[in-house]
C-alpha positions in Angstrom: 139.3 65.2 117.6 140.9 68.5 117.3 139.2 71.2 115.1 141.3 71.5 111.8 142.9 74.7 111.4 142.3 75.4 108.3 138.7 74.1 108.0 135.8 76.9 107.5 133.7 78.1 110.4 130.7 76.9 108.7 132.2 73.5 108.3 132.9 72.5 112.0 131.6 70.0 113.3 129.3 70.3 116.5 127.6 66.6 117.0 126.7 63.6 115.5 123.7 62.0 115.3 123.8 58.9 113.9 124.8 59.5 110.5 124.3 62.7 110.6 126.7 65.6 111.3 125.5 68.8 112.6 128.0 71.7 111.6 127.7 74.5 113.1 127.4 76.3 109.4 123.9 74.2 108.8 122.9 75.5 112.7 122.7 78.5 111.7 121.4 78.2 108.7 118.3 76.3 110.3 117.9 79.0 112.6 118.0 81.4 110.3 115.1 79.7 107.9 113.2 78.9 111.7 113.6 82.9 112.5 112.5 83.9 108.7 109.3 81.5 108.8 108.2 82.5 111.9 109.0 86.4 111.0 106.9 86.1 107.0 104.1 84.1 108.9 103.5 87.0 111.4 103.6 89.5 109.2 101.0 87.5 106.3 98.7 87.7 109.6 99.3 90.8 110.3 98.0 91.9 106.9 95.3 89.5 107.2 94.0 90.7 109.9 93.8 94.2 108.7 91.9 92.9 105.6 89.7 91.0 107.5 88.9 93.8 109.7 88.1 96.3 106.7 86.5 93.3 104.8 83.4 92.4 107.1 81.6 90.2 104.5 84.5 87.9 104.2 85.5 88.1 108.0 85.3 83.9 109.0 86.9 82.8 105.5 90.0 85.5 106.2 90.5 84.2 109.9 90.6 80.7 108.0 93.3 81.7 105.8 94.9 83.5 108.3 95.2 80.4 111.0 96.4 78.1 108.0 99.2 80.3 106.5 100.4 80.9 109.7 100.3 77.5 111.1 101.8 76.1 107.5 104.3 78.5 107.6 106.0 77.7 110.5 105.7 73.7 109.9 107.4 74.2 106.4 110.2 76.7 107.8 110.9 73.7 110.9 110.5 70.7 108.0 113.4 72.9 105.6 115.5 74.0 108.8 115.5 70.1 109.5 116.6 69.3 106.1 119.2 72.1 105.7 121.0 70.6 109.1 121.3 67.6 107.2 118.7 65.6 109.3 117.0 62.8 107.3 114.0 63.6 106.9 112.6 59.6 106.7 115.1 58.9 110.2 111.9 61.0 111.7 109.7 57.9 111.4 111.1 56.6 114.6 110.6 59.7 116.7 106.9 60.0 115.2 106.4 56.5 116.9 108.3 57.5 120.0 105.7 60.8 119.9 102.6 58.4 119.0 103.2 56.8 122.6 103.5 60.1 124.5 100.6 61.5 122.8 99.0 57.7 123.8 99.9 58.6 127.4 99.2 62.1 128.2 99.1 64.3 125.4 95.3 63.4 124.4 93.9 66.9 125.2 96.1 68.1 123.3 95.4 66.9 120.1 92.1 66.2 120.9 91.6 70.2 121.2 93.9 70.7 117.7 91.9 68.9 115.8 88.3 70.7 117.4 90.5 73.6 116.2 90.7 73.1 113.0 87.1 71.3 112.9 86.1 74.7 113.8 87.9 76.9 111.2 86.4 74.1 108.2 82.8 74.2 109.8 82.2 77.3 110.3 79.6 76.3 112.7 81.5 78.6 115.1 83.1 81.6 113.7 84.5 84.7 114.5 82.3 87.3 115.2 79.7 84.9 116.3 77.6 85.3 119.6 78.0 82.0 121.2 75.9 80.3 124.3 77.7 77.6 126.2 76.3 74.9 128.4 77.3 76.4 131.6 75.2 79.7 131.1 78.6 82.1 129.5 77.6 84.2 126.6 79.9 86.1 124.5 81.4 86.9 120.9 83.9 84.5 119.5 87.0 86.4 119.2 89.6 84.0 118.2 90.0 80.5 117.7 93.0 79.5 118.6 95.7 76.0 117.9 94.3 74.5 121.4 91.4 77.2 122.5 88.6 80.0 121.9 88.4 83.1 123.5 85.0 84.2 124.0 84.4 88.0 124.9 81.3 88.3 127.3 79.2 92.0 127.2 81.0 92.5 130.4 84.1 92.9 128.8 85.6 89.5 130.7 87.3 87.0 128.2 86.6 83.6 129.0 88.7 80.6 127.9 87.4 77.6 126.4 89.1 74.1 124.9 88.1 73.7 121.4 86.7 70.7 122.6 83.7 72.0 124.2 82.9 73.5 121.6 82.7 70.5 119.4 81.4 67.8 121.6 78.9 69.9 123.9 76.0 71.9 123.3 76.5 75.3 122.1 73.8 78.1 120.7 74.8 80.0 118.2 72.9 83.4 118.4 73.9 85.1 115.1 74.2 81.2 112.9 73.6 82.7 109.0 73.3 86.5 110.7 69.7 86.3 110.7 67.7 87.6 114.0 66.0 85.5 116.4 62.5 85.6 118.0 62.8 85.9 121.5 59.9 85.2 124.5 59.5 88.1 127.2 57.0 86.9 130.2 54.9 89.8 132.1 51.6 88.9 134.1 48.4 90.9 134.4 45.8 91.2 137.4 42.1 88.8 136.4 39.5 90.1 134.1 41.7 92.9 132.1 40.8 93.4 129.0 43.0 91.3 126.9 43.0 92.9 123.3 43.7 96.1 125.6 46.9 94.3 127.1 48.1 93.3 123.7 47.8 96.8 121.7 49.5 98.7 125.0 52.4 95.9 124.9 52.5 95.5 121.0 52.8 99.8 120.9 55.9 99.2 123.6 57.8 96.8 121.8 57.8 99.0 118.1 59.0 101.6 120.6 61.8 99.9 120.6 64.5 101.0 118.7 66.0 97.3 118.1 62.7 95.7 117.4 62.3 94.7 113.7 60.1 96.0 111.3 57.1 93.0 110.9 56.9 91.8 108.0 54.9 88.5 106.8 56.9 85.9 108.4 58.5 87.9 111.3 55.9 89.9 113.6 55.8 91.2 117.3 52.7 89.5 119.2 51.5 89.0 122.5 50.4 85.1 123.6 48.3 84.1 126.5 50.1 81.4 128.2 49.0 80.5 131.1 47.2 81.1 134.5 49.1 81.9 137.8 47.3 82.1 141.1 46.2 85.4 141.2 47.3 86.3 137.3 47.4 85.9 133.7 50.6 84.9 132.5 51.5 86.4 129.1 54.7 86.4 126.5 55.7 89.2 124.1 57.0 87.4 120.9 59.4 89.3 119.1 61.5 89.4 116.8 64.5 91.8 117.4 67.9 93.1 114.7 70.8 90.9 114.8 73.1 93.4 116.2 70.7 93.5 119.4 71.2 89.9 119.6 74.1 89.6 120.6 73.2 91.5 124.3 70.0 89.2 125.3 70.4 90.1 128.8 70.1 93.9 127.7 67.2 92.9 125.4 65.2 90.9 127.9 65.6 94.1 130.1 64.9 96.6 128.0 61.6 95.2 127.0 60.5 94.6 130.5 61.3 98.0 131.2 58.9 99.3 128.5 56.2 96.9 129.1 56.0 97.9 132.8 55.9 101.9 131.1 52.7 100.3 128.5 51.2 98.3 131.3 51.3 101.7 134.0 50.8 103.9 131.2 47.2 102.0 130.0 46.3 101.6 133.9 46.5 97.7 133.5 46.8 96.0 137.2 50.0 94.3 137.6 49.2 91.7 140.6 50.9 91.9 144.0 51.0 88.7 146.9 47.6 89.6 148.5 44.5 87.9 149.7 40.5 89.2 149.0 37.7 89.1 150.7 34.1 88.2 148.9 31.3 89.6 150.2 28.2 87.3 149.7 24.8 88.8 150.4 25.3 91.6 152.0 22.3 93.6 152.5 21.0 91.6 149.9 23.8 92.7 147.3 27.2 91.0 146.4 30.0 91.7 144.1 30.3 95.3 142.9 26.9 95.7 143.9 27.6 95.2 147.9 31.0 97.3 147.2 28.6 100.3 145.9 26.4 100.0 148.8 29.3 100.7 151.3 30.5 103.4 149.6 34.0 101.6 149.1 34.5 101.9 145.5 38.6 102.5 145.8 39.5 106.0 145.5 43.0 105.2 144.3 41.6 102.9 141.6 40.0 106.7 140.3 42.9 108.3 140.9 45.0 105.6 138.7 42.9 105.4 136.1 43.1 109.6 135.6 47.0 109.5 136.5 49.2 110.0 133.7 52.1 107.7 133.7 55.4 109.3 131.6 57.8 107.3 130.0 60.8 106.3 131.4 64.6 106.5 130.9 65.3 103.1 129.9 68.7 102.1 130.4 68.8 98.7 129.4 67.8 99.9 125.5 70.4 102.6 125.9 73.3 100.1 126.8 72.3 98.4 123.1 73.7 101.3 121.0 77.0 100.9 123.1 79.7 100.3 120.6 82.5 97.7 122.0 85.7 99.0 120.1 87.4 95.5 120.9 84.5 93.5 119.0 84.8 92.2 115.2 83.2 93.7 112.9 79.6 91.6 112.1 79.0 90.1 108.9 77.3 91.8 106.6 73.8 90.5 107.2 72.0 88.6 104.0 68.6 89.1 102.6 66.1 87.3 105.1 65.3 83.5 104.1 62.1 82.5 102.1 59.7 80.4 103.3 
């Protein structure tokens, strides 16, 4: 049928759907609410996301609100755009079912991932700002959580990708959970027959060093354990308790204090062992041990000259790379007071 002459612009008729008409005056009209909704929602998240950055305390519950406004947003603008067009709303019943098959047949991921998403946001299991371990060994700070996926920030500035999915139905350690700090386990070995307590105060002095180790207090205190015998050492752990800032670099922790307990163990003349194989003397001249060692005059010169050596501490770049400040982090929670008993 030819267009009427005298009919408005925003009258004319472009197809119909059933019972419905489209005119090309409700097109536009739809498009205009579609561009509007999508225009207010980026701009609410814009202003969000300045608040949240400025607002550390409340960080997660602001990313929250941020993700819902903008994600109601848009479905309310598209629901009103439909309805302006002149689309029965209830007529959508049959598409839903049409979609209900698709989604049956390939879109499971999809959804599946969706509703991890939002799982996530409600939770708060996983949030923002969070220092995150996943199964396959990646560690980073959640940055966003996003509709289908989370983009995790490792400390080598590389952003790794991961389904929302994972995140729900596989193990994942959360290093900063309640922003409280973590004890950690650092293992060193010492040569036989040291003198243990001395091992402990030179490792114990090492660690307060440390500018990220916490103060002790009566729950939470640095010590060193015996663990363990190797074939030619003593295995030992330095317990510790590090801040939660630190936390989030473990690789740079666990280095960091391995580089100052080799400066403690150098600087107290412990023996560190080395792959070797010794010789026992038995009875020789009538003398064995020490004894026969004395008696052949091969008491170990650079044993003396070890023990008088004065070991100065190192640069220790690993405890340097902590203070680094990573501009494209979020800000970290405000930390609580530490739990009580």
């Amino acid at each position: 049928m030819a267009p009427n002459p005298f009919t408005r612009p925003d009258a004319i008729e472009l197809v119909q759907l059933g019972k419905t008409t489209i005119t090309l005056g409700g097109l536009a009209a739809a498009i205009v609410i579609v561009v509007a909704s999508i225009y207010l929602s980026r701009l609410i998240a814009s202003g969000l996301r300045r608040l949240r950055e400025r607002s550390v305390g409340s960080a997660p519950t602001l990313y929250i609100i941020e993700k819902l406004s903008t994600y109601g947003l848009r479905t309310i603008g598209l629901l009103v755009a439909l309805s302006v067009m002149g689309v029965n709303l209830t007529s959508l019943a049959v598409f839903a079912g049409a979609l209900g098959v698709g989604v049956g047949l390939g879109l499971q991921g999809l959804v599946k991932d969706f509703a991890s998403g939002v799982s996530l946001m409600f939770e708060r299991l996983v949030a923002v700002g969070d220092f995150v371990e996943l199964q396959n060994g990646a560690r980073g700070v959640v940055h966003e959580i996003g509709p289908r996926s989370t983009r995790i920030r490792t400390n080598d500035s590389t952003d790794v990708i991961v389904p929302n999915s994972v995140l729900v139905n596989e193990q994942v350690i959360n290093w900063t959970l309640h922003h409280t700090t973590r004890r950690i386990h650092v293992p060193f070995i010492t040569a036989f027959g040291v003198d243990k307590e001395k091992v402990r105060e030179a490792v114990l002095a090492a660690a307060h060093s440390v500018s990220f180790t916490a103060p002790d207090d009566a729950v939470r205190k640095a010590q060193v354990w015996l663990v363990g015998f190797g074939e030619s050492s003593l295995k030992f752990e330095l317990i510790v308790w590090p801040t939660v800032d630190s936390v989030r670099r473990p690789a740079a922790i666990f280095a960091a204090y391995t580089w100052a307990i080799d400066d403690a163990l150098r600087g107290a003349g412990i023996e560190v062992p080395y792959p070797q194989r010794d010789i026992r003397l038995r009875g020789l001249f009538g003398e064995e041990g020490d004894d026969a060692r004395a008696a052949l005059r091969l008491e170990a010169r650079a044993g003396r000259k070890a023990r008088a050596k004065i070991v100065a501490s190192s640069k220790n770049d690993a405890a340097e790379d902590l203070k680094r400040e990573d501009p494209e982090e979020p800000p970290l929670p405000v930390q609580g007071p530490p739990a009580k008993g």
